[in-house]
Every structure is written in C-alpha cells, then in structure tokens.
N, C-alpha and C positions, 0 to 999 in steps of 0.2 A: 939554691932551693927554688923549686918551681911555684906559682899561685897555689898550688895543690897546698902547699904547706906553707902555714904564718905563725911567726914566731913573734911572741909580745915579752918585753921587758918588764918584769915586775915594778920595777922603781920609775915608772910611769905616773904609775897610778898609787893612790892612797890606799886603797883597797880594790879585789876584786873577786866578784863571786861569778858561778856557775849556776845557769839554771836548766830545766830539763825543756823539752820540747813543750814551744807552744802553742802549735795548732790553732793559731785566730784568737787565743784568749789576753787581747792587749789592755781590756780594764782590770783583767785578772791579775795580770803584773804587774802594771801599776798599783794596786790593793798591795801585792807580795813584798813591791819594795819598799813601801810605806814603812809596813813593818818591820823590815830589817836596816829602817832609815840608812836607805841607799842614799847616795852623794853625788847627785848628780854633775856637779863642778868639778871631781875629784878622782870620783871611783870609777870602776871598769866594770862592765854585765856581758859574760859570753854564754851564749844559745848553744847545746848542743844539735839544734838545725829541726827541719819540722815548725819553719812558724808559721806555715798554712796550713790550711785544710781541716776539715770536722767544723773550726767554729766560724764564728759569722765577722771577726774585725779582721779578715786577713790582711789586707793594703795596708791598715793600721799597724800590724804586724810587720809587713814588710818597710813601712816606711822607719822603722828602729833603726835600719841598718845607714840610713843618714845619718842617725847622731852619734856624736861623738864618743858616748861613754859607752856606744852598746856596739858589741861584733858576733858573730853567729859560724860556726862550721855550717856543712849545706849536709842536708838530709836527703833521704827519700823520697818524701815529697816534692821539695825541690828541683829534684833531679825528672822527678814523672813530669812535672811543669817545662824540663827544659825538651824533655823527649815524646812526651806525647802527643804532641803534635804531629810529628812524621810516625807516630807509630801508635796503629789503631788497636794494637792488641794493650797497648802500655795506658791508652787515652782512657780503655773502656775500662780497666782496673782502675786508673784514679780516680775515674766519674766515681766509681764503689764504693772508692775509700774517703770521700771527701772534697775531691775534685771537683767536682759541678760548675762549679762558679767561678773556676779560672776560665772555659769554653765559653761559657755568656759573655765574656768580654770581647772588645774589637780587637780584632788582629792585633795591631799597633798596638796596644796597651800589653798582651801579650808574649808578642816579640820584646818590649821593652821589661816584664818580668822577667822574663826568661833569660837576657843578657844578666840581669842584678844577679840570678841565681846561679846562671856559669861564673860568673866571679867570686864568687863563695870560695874560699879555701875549704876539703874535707878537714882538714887536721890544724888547728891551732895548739902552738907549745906556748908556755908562759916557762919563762926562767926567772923565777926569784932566785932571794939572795940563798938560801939553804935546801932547796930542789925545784925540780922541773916535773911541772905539769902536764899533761897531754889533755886535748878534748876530741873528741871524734863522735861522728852520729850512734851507731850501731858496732860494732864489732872489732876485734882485732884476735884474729888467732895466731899472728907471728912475736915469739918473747923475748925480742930485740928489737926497742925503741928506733933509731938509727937504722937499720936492715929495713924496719917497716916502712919508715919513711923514704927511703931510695925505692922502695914497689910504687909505692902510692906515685913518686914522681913520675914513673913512669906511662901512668896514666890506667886507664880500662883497657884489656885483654880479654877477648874472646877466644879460648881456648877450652875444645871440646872436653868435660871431665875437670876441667881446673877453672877454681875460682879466684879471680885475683884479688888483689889487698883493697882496688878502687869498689869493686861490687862488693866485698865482704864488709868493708867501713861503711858502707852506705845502707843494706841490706840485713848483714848478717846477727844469728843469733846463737852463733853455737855455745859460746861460750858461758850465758845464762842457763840456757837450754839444759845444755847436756855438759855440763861442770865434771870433769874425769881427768886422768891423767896426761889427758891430749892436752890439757889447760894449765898454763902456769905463772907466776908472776914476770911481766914483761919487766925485764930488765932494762938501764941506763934512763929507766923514766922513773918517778915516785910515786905518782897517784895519775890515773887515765879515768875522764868524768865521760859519760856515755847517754844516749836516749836510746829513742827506736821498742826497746821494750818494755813496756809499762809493768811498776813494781808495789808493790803498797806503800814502803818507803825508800829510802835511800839505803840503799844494799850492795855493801861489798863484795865481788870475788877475788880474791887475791890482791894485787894492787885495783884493778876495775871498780868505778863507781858508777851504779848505776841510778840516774836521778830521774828518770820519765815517771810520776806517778799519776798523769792520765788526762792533767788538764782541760779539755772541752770535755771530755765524760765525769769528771771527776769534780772539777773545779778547785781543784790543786794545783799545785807549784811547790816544787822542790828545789829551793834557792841554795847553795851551799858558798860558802864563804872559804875562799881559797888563803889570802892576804891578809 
C-alpha cells in the first residue's frame, strides 16, 4: 500500500475517535476533548483533513500532527497549500477561502508546510477487532472499499471528462449532494467518517458519516468515538 493509504490497528490504542475538520480552531479542540475526557497517554484523535484555513491557530493546528495520539487524512486545504504555489489560479481561490496567511509566510516556512502536507495519507483504515473503518476528506462515489483503494494508489489523473478517486476524495460532494441511486453502501468497509461538507450534525448516508459541522464559522466540533 502506498503513503496515499494508512492503516491503524485498533488494539493500539485505548480508544479512538474521529473528529471533523478543523480549520485553525486548536483551543476549540482542546475545549472538545476535555469533554469527552480524551486520554492523551492512551487514546487516538484522527482529523478528517482541513486543519487550516478560515481560523486564526493554524501552525497550532498543524503542529498536532507531531504528537503522538493525534493523525489527520489531508484535505482540500491542504492540498491548495501544497499546489498553490505554482498555480495562480489555485493560489487566488485559496486566498478566497481562507488562505491568506499561508502567502504571508517566508518561503522556507512554506516549502516546509507543504512537505508535512504531501505526507498526509488521503485515506486512513482502522481495523478493529469486529470492523473496519475508513476516514477520508470529502467524498467517495466507488462501493468497493478495496477497488477504492487500488485508484487512490494510483495517484491524481487528469483525464478530460473523468474524475479520479485522488480529486473526488479531496474535492468531491456528490454523494451528500445529490443522494440517488448512483449512491450506495460501500462495501467490505463498515462505517467511512468524511468532512469537506459542513452538516448541522453528524448525518448519515448509508454507511458515510458525515462529521464537518462548521467549526471556525460555527464553533463546533463533532467528535465521534469509534473504540
């Protein structure tokens, strides 16, 4: 399996939850795990991806991804961070969305964001002992666990008309969206936890959970407890 995809072993860890994107709100997390007397010695915290942009602790954000109990899939943001750079049309969308204040930095602080963030796996599996988890940023319209995972290996495809598995995971939102027969439970996985698009709560389609409920707009956090 490639960096693209990382698998965690439940019996690692004491516990482990899922949270949604957090967009810069790192005293907001910490407030969130308080309350769900997270374990910091113990347990596991995995980010559906987006822990920059919109709020104002991003570094603080980023700097999670050094400790030990906490890992993150890479999001959208992420990904503008790693590409906006060489590409002005990508740069001037992010400044949009929240970007701003990655370009105020020095080169070199930059370039070294941008490697933490090409390291990011899109897709963490957890295997516990009685199912398997998926976490991914945004989207998944293929409903076979395993199949999805050999596209995503493959990397990003630019093919005119076709979207691949690496932009639709990072991007996509069909499947909240436009919920129809095109959509169905992905098989050989058990529950797939998702951000990217903001819900009021934590809302299921089929097996998909979708946890982003808006954090820097919001001042929310949707923690959910996997273990």
């Amino acid at each position: 399996m490639t960096a693209l995809c990382r698998t965690i072993q439940g019996t690692d860890y004491a516990a482990i939850y899922v949270v949604g994107d957090l967009h810069g709100c790192y005293r907001l997390l910490m407030q969130e795990l308080e309350k769900v007397c997270f374990n910091f010695e113990t347990d596991l915290l995995i980010c559906t991806g987006d822990l920059v942009d919109r709020g104002r602790e991003n570094l603080e954000c980023v700097s999670l991804l050094d400790q030990p109990w906490f890992c993150s899939v890479r999001g959208n943001h992420e990904e503008m961070c790693i590409k906006g750079r060489d590409d002005v049309w990508m740069q001037e969308m992010h400044a949009r969305n929240g970007g701003e204040w990655f370009y105020l930095l020095p080169i070199e602080k930059q370039d070294q964001l941008s490697d933490i963030f090409l390291s990011l796996p899109l897709v963490i599996e957890v295997q516990l002992e009685d199912k398997k988890i998926g976490i991914l940023h945004a989207d998944i319209d293929i409903h076979d666990w395993n199949r999805f995972k050999k596209r995503i290996a493959k990397g990003e495809r630019k093919i005119p008309g076709f979207t691949s598995a690496y932009t639709n995971t990072l991007w996509g939102r069909g499947r909240i969206r436009h919920h129809s027969r095109r959509y169905r439970t992905v098989k050989k996985v058990d529950e797939i936890y998702l951000g990217h698009t903001i819900v009021r709560g934590h809302t299921q389609i089929d097996n998909c959970h979708y946890i982003d409920v808006g954090s820097s707009y919001t001042q929310r956090l949707c923690i959910v407890k996997i273990k």
